[in-house]
N, C-alpha and C positions, 0 to 999 in steps of 0.2 A: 318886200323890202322892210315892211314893219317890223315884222316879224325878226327878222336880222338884229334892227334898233333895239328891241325888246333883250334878245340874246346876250348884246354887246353890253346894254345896260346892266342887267344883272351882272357879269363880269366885272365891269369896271368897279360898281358899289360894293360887289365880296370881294374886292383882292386878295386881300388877306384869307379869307375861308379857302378860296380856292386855293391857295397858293402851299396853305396848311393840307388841304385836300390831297396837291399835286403830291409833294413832300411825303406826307405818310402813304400813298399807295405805293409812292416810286421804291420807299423803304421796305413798305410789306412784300413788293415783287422783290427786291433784292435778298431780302431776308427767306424769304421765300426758296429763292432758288437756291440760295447757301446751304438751307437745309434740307433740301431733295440733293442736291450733287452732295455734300456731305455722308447721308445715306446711302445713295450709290456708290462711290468709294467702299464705305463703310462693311457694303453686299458684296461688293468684287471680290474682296478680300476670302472670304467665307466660300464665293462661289469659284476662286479658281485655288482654295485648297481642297475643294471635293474632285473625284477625278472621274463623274460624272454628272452632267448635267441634264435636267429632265425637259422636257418640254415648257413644264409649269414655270420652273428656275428662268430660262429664256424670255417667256411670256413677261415675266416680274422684269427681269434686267429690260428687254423692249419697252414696257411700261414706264419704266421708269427715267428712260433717258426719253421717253416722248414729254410727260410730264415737264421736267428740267426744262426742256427744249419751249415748252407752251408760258411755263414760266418767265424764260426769259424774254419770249419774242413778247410777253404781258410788259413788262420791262420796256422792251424798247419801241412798242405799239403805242404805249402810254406817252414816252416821251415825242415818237413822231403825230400822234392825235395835237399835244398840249401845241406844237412849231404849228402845224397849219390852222390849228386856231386862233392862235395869235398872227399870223400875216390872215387869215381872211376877216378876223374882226378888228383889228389894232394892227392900223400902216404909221405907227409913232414909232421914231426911232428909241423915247425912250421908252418905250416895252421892248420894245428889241434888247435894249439894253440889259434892262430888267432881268431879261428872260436868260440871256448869255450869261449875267455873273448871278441867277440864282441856277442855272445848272453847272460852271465851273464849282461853284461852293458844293453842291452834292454831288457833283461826279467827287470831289477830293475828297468829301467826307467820306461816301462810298467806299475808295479806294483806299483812305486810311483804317478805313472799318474793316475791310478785305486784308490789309497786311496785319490788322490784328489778329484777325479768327484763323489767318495760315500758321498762326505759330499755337492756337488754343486746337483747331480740328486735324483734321485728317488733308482736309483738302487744301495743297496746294497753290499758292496766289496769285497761280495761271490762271485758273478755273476761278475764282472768288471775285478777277477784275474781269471776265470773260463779257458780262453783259454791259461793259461796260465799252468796251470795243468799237461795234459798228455806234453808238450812241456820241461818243469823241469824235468821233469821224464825222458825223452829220451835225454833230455843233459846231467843227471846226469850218465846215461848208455857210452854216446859218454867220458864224462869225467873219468869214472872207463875203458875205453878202453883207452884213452890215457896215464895214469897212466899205464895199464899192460903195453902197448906198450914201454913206457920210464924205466921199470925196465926191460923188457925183453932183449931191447936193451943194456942198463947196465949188465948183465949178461955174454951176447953175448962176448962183449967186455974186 
């Protein structure tokens, strides 16, 4: 249990670092994956104007849609690690709060970042909002828990 208090302390005294931490990896994975699926587009093109493909060619496209794929699950790994470390060290509602409007603010940055680079790259703003997908969907979950949380409390009271 010390050990925990130790944990939680460090947290609370770097917010800010960490939060700058969270921020720039969340950015480096999404930039990240922009520019592996960019490249992959970028290959597809090349590889279905040739009218054979080799073994090696294969191996490169398999490669490379694993990569994308590792990237993004780094993407939304990062964001489900940052949710259960905030409910198992911080049961304040407001980190909760915290936590929901500093991810609405980068999920729309995100996403506004994503409608720019579909009209500078290749890639489509299907794919550029794609990691962002199951990530909406488990905020909106952490969001409809803090909503019960905040009327449960009101009840109690």
């Amino acid at each position: 249990m010390k050990q925990n208090k130790k944990y939680k302390d460090i947290l609370v005294e770097n917010k800010g670092n960490v939060t700058s931490l969270y921020v720039g990896l969340m950015l480096v994975f999404y930039l990240g994956y922009v520019l592996l699926d960019n490249y992959r587009l970028n290959k597809s093109e090349h590889w279905l104007s040739t009218n054979y493909l080799t073994q090696e060619d294969i191996q490169r496209i398999q490669g490379l849609g694993t990569w994308t794929s590792v990237v993004e699950f780094l993407f939304l790994g990062l964001f489900i690690l940052t949710a259960i470390t905030l409910f198992y060290y911080r049961k304040k509602r407001s980190a909760l709060s915290y936590f929901i409007i500093l991810q609405l603010c980068l999920f729309l940055a995100i996403f506004g970042l994503g409608y720019v680079l579909s009209f500078l790259l290749t890639t489509p703003i299907g794919n550029l909002t794609q990691p962002l997908i199951i990530a909406t969907f488990l905020l909106l979950i952490i969001v409809i828990y803090a909503i019960f949380v905040r009327l449960r409390g009101q009840l109690e009271n």
